[in-house]
C-alpha positions as CSV (number, residue, x, y, z in Angstrom):
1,X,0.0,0.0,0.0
2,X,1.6,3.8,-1.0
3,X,2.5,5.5,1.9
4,X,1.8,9.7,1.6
5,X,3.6,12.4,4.1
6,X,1.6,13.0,6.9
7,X,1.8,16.8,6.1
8,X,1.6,16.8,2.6
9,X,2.4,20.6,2.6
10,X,5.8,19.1,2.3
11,X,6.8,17.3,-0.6
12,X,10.5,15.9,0.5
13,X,10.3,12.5,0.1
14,X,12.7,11.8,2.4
15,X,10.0,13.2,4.9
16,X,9.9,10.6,8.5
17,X,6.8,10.7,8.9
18,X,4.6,8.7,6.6
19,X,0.7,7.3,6.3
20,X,-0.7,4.7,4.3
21,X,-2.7,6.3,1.5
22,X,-6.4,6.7,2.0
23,X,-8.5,4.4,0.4
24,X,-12.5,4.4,0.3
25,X,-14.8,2.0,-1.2
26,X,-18.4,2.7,-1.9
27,X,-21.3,0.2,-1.1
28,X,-24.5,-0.5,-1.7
29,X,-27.1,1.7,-3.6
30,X,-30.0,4.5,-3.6
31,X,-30.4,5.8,-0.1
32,X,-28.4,3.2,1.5
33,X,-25.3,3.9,-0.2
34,X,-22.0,4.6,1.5
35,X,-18.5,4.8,1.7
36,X,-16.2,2.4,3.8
37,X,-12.7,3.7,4.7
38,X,-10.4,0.4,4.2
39,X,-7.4,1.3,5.8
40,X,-8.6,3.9,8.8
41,X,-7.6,2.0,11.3
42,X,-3.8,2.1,10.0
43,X,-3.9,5.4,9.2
44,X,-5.0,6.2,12.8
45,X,-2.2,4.1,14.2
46,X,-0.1,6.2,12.0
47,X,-1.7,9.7,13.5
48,X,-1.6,8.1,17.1
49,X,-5.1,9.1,17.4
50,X,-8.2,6.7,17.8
51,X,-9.9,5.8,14.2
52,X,-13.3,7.2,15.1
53,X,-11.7,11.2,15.7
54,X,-11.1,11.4,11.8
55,X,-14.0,9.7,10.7
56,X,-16.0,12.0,12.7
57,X,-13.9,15.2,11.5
58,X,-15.4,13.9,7.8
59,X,-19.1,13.7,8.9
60,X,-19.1,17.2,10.2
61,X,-17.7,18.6,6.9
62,X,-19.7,16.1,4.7
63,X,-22.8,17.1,6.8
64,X,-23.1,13.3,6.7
65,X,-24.0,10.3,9.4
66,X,-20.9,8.4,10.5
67,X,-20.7,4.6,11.8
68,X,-18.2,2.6,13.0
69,X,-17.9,-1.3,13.6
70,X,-15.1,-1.8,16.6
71,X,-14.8,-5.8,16.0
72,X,-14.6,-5.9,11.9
73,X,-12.9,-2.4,12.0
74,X,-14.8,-0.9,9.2
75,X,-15.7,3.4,9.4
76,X,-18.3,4.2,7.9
77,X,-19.3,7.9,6.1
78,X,-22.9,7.8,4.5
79,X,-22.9,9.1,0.9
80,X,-21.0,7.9,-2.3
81,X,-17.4,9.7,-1.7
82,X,-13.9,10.0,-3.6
83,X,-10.8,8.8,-2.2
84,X,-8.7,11.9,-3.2
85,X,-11.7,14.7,-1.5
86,X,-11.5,11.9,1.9
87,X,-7.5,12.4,1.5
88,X,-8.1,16.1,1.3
89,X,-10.3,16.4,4.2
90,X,-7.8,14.1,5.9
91,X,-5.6,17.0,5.8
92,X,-7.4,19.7,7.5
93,X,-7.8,17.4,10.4
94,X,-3.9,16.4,10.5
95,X,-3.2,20.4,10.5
96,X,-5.9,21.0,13.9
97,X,-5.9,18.3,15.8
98,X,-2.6,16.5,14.9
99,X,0.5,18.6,13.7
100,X,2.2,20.3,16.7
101,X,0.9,24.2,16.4
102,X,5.2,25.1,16.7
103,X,7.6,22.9,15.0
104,X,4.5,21.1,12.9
105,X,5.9,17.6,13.8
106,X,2.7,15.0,14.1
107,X,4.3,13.6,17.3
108,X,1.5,15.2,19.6
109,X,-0.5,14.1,22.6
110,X,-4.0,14.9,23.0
111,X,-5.1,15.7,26.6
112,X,-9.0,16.6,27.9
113,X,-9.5,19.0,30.2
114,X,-13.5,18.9,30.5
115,X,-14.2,21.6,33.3
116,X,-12.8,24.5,31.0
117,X,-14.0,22.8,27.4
118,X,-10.4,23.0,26.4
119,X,-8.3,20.3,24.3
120,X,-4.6,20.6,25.4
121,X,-1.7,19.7,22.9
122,X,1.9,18.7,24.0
123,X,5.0,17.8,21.5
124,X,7.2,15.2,22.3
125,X,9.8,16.2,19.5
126,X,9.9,20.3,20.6
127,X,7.9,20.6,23.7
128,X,5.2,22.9,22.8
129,X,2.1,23.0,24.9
130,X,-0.9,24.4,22.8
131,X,-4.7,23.8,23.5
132,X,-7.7,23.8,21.1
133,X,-11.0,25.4,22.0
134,X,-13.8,23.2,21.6
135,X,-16.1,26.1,21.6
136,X,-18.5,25.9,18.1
137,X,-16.3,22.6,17.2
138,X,-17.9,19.6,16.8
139,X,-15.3,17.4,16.5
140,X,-13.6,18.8,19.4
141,X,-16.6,18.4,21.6
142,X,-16.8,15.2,20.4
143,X,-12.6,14.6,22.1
144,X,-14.2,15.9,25.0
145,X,-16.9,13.3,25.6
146,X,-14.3,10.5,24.3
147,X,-11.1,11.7,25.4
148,X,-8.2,9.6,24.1
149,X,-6.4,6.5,25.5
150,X,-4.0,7.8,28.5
151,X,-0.6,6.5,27.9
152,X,0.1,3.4,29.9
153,X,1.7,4.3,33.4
154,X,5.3,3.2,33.9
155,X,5.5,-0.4,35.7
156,X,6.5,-0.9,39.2
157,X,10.0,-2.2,39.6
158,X,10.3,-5.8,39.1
159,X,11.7,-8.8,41.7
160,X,14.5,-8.8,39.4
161,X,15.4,-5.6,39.2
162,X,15.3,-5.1,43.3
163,X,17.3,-8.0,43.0
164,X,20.1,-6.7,40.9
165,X,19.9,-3.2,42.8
166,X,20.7,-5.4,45.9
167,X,23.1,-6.6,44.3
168,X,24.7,-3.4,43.1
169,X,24.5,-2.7,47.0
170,X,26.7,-5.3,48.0
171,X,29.2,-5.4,45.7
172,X,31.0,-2.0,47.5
173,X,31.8,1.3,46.2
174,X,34.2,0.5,43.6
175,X,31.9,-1.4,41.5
176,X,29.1,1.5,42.1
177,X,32.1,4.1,41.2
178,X,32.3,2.4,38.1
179,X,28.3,2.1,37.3
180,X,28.2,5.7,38.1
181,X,31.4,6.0,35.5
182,X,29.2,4.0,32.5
183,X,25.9,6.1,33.3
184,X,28.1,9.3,32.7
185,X,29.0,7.7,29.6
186,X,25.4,7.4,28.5
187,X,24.1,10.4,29.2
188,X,26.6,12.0,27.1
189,X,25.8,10.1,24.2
190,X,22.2,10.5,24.5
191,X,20.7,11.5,21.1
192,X,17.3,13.3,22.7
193,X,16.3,16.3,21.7
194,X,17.0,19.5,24.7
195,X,13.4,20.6,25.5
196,X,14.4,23.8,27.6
197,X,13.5,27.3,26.1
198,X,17.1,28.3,24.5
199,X,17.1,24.7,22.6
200,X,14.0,25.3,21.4
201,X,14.3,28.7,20.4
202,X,17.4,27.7,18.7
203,X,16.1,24.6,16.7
204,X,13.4,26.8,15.5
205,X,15.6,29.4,14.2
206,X,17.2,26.9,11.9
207,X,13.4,26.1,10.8
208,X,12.6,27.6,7.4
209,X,10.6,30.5,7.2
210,X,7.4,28.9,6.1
211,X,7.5,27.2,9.1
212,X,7.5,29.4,11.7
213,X,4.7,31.2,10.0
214,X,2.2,28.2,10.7
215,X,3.0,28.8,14.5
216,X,-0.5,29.5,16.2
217,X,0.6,31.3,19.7
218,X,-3.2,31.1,20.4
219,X,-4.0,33.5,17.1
220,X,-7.5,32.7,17.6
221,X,-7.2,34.7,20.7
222,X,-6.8,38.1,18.5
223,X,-9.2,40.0,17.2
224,X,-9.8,39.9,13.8
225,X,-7.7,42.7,12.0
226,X,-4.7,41.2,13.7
227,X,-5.5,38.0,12.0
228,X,-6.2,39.8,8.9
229,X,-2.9,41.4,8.8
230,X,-1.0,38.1,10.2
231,X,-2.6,36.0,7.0
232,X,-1.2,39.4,5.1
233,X,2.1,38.8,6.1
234,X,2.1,35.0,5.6
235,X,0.7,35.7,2.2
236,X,3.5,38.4,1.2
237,X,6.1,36.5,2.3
238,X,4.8,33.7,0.3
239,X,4.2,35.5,-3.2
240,X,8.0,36.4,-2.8
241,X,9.6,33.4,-2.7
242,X,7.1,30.6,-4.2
243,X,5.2,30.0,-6.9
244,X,1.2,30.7,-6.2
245,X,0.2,29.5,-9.3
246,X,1.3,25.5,-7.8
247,X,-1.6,23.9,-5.9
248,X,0.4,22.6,-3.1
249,X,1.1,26.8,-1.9
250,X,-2.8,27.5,-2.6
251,X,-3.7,24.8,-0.8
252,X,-1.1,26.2,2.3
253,X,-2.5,29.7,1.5
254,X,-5.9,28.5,2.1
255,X,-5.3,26.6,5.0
256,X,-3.6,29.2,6.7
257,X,-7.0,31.7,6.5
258,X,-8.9,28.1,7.6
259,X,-6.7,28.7,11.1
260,X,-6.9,31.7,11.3
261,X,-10.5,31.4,10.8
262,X,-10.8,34.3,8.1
263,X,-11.6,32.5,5.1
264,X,-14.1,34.4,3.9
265,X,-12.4,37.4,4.3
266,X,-8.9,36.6,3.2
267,X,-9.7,37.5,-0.5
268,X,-9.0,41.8,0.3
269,X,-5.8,40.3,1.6
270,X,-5.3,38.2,-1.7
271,X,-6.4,41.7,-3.6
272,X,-4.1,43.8,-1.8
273,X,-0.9,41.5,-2.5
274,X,-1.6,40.1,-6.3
275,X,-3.1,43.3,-8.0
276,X,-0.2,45.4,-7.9
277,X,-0.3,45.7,-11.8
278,X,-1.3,44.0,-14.8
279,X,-4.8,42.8,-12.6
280,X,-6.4,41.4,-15.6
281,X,-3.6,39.3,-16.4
282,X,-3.1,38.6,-12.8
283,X,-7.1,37.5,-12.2
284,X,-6.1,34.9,-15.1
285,X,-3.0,34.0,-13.9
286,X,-4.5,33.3,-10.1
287,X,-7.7,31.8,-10.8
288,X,-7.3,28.8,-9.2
289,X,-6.4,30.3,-5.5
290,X,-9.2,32.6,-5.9
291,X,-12.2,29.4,-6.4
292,X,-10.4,27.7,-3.7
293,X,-12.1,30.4,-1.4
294,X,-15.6,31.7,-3.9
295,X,-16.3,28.5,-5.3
296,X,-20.3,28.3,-4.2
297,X,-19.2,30.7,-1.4
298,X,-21.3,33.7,-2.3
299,X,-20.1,35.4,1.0
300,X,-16.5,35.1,0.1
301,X,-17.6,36.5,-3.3
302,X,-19.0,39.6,-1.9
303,X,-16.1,40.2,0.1
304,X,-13.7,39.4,-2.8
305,X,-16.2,42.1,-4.4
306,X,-14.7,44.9,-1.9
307,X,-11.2,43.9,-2.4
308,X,-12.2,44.8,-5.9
309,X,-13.2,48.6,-4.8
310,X,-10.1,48.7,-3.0
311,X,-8.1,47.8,-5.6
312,X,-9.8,50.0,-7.9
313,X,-9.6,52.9,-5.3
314,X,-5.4,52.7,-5.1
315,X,-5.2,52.9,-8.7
316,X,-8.0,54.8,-9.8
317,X,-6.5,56.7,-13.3
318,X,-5.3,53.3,-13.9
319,X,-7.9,50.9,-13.6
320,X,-11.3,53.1,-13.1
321,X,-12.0,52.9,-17.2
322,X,-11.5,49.2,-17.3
323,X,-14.1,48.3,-14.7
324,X,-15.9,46.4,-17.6
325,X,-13.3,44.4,-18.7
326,X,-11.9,43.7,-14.7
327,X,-16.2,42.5,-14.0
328,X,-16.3,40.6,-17.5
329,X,-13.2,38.5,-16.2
330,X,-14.1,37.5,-13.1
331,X,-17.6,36.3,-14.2
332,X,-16.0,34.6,-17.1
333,X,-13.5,32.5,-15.1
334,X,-16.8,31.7,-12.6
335,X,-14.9,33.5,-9.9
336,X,-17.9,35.8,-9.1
337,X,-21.5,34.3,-10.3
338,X,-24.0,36.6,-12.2
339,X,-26.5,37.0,-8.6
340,X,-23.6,38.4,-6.8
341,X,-22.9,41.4,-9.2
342,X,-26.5,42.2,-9.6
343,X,-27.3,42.3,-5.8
344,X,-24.0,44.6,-5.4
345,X,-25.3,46.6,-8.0
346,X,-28.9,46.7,-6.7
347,X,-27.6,47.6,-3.4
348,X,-25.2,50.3,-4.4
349,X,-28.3,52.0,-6.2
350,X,-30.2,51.7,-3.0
351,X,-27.1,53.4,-0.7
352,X,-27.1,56.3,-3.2
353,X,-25.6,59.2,-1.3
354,X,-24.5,57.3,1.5
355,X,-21.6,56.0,-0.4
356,X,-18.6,57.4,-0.6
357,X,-17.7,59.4,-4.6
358,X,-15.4,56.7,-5.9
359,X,-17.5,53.6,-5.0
360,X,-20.7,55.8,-6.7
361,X,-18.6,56.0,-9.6
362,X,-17.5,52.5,-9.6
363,X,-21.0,51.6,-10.0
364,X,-21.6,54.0,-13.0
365,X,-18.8,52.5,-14.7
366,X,-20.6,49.4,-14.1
367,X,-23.7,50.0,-15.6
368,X,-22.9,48.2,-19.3
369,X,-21.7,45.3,-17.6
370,X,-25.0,44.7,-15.5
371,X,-27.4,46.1,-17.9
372,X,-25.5,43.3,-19.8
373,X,-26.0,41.0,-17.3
374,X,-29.6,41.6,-17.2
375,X,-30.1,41.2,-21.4
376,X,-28.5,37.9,-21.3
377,X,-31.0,36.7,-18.1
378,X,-33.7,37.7,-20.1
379,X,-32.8,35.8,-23.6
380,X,-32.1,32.5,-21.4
381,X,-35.3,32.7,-20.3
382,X,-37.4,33.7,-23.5
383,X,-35.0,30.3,-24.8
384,X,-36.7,28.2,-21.9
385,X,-40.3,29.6,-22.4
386,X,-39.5,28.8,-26.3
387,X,-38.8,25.1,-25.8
388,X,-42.5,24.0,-25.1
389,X,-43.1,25.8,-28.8
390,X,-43.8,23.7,-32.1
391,X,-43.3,25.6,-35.5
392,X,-45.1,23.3,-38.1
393,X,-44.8,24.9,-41.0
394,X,-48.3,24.8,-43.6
395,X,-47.8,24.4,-47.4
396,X,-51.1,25.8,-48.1
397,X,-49.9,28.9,-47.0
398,X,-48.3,31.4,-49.7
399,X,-45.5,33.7,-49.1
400,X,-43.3,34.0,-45.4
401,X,-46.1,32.8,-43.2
402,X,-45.7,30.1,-41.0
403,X,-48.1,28.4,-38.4
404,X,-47.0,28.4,-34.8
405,X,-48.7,25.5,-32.5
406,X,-47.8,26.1,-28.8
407,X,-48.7,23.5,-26.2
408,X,-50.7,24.4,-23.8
409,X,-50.6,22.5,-20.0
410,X,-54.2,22.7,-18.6
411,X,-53.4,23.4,-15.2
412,X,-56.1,26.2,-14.9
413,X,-59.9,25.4,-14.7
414,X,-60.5,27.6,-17.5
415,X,-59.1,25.4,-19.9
416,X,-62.0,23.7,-22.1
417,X,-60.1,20.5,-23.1
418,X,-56.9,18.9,-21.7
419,X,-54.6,19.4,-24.2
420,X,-55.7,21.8,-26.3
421,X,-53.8,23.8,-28.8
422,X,-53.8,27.3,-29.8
423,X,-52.7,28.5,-33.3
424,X,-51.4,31.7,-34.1
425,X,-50.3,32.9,-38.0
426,X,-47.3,35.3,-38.2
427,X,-46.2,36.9,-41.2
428,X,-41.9,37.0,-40.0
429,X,-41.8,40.8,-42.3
430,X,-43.7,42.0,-38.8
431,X,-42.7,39.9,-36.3
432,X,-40.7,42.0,-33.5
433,X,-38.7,39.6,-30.4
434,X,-40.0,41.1,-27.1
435,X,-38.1,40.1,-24.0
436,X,-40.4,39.7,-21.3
437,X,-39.2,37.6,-18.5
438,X,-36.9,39.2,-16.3
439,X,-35.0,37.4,-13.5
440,X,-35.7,37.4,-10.1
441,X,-32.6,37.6,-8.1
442,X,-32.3,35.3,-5.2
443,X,-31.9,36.2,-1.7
444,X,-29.1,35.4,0.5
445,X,-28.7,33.9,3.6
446,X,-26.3,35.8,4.8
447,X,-26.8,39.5,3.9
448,X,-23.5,41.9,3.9
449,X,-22.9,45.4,3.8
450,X,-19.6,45.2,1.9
451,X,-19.0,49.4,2.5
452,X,-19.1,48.7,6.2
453,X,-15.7,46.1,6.0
């Protein structure tokens, strides 16, 4: 069986610490379908955690019922589910609840501490002592009510071994000088790690950069501009010295703003650092990163929206006369869906002077691209009304004239006769298309004043 890093952030294949590939098999069919995780129990054993904490981490984010069968080992998710999203998933567990939050080694204990609702961490490799709220976690909560195994104690001495001290005892003090001589001996060749402050501190300044900036030091505790600017930072340092355009940094990108808990923010901070110039060419060149935080996330859209203003804002001579072209991009690449600019548009016109004279203008600029918007809405749905429509055409008829048969559902107790028909003749010299459906825009859940951020 393939083995994978355990942090698959890195990609050293020399990397110690290793997992056996996840691998999921789907069962049975229609509502009783689901997916079985084969090897869980060895890739548990490899995360020195119990089997059941990741399979529950996947039924929270699945939004999916999760089983589990102690004697035949078999961890259950409900659903029909891929191997590679499981693997995925698997990650954003090992980076909470497994990786140590400073030197991002998986050789962590988990410990409970009920009264205060408060998971505590500690590293054997570095000695960090972290903890992990369990307040709005699930899965935490969950650790609370089944802590993990304690570590066995250390066994009382033996018969033998009182023996042998005994012995030790009565053989004098030369023989002891020497014991004491060969324990000496050991300790200086022992190869563990120093786990006081200066050894740390110096082990982690021979750490690379992007390491130390995955250090938590309780960030959760902070309000949320410090966040903001501690993901600006992270993502600064990383558009100067890797490649965002390579999955495995968008997918560290994005999992820093997941610990930091700002992901639906974090696209100003993306704005702020990749728009410098060139931010048509740049949208194109980042699209990726930028779905791995809008994709279906119509908050994170909005948001991404601002960033946009911002942007636009800094370089307003520059940019202010494309703002067609910069909206026509983004909805292309599916970055920002068409019910997103419309309600940003509709709510702009709503503000009217309560918003500031460059937004105002902004939305002028704008106008084309919605008015646009709003044509295209309206010709997809004269094509759908236009589908139930037959055009038989009559060769008694002379000239241009054709005959157009539209079917008619009789849901309506006016109707004479189910089924009926209605026919129509239209010379084409007069006929005029008249666009008359028009698109209702659907409400969001979460509503957001995007001048307020």
């Amino acid at each position: 069986m393939a083995n994978v890093n355990i942090n698959r952030n890195l990609s050293d294949q020399f990397y110690r610490y290793k997992m056996p590939k996840l691998v999921a098999k789907v069962e049975g069919k229609g509502n009783g379908i689901k997916t079985v995780i084969v090897n869980m129990p060895e890739i548990a054993k490899s995360l020195n955690r119990p089997p059941m904490y990741p399979t529950k981490y996947f039924g929270c984010l699945l939004g999916a019922q999760v089983n589990f069968d102690n004697k035949s080992e078999r961890y259950i998710v409900n659903g029909a589910h891929d191997s590679n999203k499981l693997q995925d998933l698997l990650d954003g567990f090992i980076q909470k609840y497994v990786l140590c939050q400073s030197c991002e080694n998986p050789e962590t204990i988990l410990s409970v501490n009920k009264k205060k609702e408060v998971i505590g961490t500690n590293c054997m490799a570095c000695g960090h002592s972290g903890t992990i709220s369990a307040v709005n976690d699930r899965v935490a909560a969950y650790i609370l009510k089944n802590p993990p195994p304690k570590p066995q104690a250390a066994a009382a001495p033996t018969a033998a071994a009182a023996a042998a001290a005994a012995e030790s005892a009565a053989a004098g003090p030369v023989a002891n000088h020497i014991s004491n001589m060969t324990a000496n001996n050991d300790d200086d060749d022992d190869w563990g790690e120093d786990t006081n402050e200066d050894a740390v501190r110096k082990r982690m300044d021979q750490l690379s950069a992007g390491a130390k900036s995955l250090m938590l030091n309780d960030d959760l505790e902070k309000s949320q501009d410090a966040r903001m600017q501690i993901f600006f930072e992270f993502v600064e340092k990383k558009a100067k010295t890797v490649d965002l355009t390579i999955g495995e940094h968008q997918k560290a990108i994005k999992a820093e703003a997941d610990r930091l808990d700002i992901s639906d923010k974090a696209v100003i901070v993306l704005c702020e650092v990749l728009f410098k110039d060139n931010l048509i060419e740049k949208v194109k060149l980042y699209k990726n990163l930028f779905l791995r935080f809008t994709h279906e996330n119509h908050r994170a859209q909005k948001y991404l929206l601002r960033g946009i203003e911002l942007t636009i804002s800094s370089m307003k001579e520059q940019l202010m006369p494309k703002v067609t072209m910069i909206f026509n991009t983004f909805y292309d690449l599916e970055i920002i869906v068409e019910d997103v600019f419309l309600d940003w548009f509709s709510r702009g016109q709503k503000r009217g002077n309560k918003i500031n004279e460059t937004t105002r203008e902004l939305i002028e600029k704008a106008r084309p691209f919605i008015t646009w918007l709003n044509e295209a809405s309206e010709e997809s749905d004269d094509d759908e009304e236009d589908e139930n429509v037959d055009v038989d055409f009559d060769d008694r008829l002379v000239g241009d004239v054709i005959k157009v048969t539209e079917q008619e559902n009789n849901t309506s107790p006016k109707n004479a006769t189910a089924g009926s028909k209605k026919t129509a003749s239209i010379d084409t010299k007069d006929t005029k298309t008249t666009a008359s459906a028009v698109k209702n825009n659907k409400p969001d859940e979460d509503d957001i004043d995007i001048d307020a951020i």
